[in-house]
N, C-alpha and C positions, 0 to 999 in steps of 0.2 A: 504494500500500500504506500509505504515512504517511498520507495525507488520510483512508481508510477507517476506520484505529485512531483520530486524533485527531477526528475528526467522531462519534463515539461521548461524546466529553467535553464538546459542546454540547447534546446530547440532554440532560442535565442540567438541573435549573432552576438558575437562575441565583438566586443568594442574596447578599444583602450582608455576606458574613463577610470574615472578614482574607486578608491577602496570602498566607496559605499555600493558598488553594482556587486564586488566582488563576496558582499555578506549575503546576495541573493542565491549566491551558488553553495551548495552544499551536497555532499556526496551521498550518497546511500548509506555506506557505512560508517559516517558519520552520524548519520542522524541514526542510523540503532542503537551508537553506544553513547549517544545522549537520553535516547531510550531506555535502554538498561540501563544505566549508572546508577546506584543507589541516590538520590537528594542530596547530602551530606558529603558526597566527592565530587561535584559537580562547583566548578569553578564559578565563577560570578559571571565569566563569560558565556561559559556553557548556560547557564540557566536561561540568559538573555537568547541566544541562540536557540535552544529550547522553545522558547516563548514566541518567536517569531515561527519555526518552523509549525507551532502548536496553534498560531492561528491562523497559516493557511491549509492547514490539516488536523482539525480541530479531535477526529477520530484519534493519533496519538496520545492522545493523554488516556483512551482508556486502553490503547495498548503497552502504555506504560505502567499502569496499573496490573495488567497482569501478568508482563515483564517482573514488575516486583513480587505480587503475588506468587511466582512458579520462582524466583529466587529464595522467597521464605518457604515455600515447600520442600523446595529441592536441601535446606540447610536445617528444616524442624528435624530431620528421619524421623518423621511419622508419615507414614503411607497411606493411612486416612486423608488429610490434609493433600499431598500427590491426589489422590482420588479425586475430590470435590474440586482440584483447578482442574485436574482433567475434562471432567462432567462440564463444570462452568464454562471453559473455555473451549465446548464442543456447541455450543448455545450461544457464543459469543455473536455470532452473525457477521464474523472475520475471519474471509477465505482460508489466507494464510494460516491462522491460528487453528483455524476447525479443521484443516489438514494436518495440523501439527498434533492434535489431539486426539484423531484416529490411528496416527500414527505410533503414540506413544501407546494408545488402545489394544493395537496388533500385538504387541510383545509385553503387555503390564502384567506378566509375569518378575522379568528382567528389570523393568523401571523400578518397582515397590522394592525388588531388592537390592538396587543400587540405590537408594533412597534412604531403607532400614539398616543394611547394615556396612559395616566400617571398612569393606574390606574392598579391594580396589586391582586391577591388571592393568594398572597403569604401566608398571615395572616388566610383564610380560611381552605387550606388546610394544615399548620400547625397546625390547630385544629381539623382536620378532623384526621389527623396521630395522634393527643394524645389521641382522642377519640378511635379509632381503638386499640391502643397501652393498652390501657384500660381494654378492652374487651376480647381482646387476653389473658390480664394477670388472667380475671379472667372466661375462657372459662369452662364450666360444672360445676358451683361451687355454682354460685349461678345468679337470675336471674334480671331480668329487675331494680327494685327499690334498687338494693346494686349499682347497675353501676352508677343508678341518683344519689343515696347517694355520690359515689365519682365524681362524673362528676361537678352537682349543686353545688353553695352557700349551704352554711347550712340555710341561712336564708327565702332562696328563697324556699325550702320541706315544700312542703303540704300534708297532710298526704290521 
């Protein structure tokens, strides 16, 4: 919904005038993560910027609401709370979001328990990416036992 309003203000020709044409441009991903910021990290500048994007896209402000919303779910680990922004924000009558809520829908299995409990493959799968990254680098070159060679310990090769 931001990218659609702000992609209207490149259709524009671009003119070499002062800084004040240049506060009418603002990026897509700009304005999410003035959307998501919590209030409280949000510079004086941001808010202002905020303010301006919030009144010609005035739907923003309740998708910043549940921007925050689904950050205090996602940090209660309570899976009830996960539940009810789910549900709410399958009602929202916001494309994007009501896709994002079916989506989390498909597998809230996995959600509730990345939600409840502490435990995390964050550490798996960045090993899984340097392995990968490994492999890639040495694609057609040479085979299985050069990869172990860099992968393994030296201590740990058996021959």
């Amino acid at each position: 919904m931001v990218s659609n309003h702000v992609s209207s203000w490149r259709v524009k020709p671009r003119s070499r005038a002062s800084s004040k044409t240049k506060l009418n441009r603002l990026a897509p991903k700009h304005a999410a993560i003035l959307t998501c910021r919590p209030a409280e990290r949000l510079s004086e500048r941001q808010r202002t910027l905020f303010e301006q994007v919030a009144a010609n896209c005035p739907s923003i402000r309740s998708m910043r609401v549940f921007a925050m919303d689904f950050r205090d779910a996602i940090t209660s680990k309570d899976g009830d709370s996960m539940l009810h922004w789910i549900r709410t924000a399958a009602q929202s009558g916001i494309g994007p979001l009501i896709r994002f809520a079916y989506g989390l829908k498909k597998d809230l299995g996995a959600v509730i328990a990345a939600v409840e409990t502490p435990w995390s493959n964050g550490q798996i799968e960045g090993q899984i990416n340097r392995l990968k990254a490994i492999k890639r680098q040495m694609y057609g070159r040479a085979g299985f036992h050069l990869l172990r060679a860099r992968v393994l310990p030296f201590h740990a090769m058996a021959p």
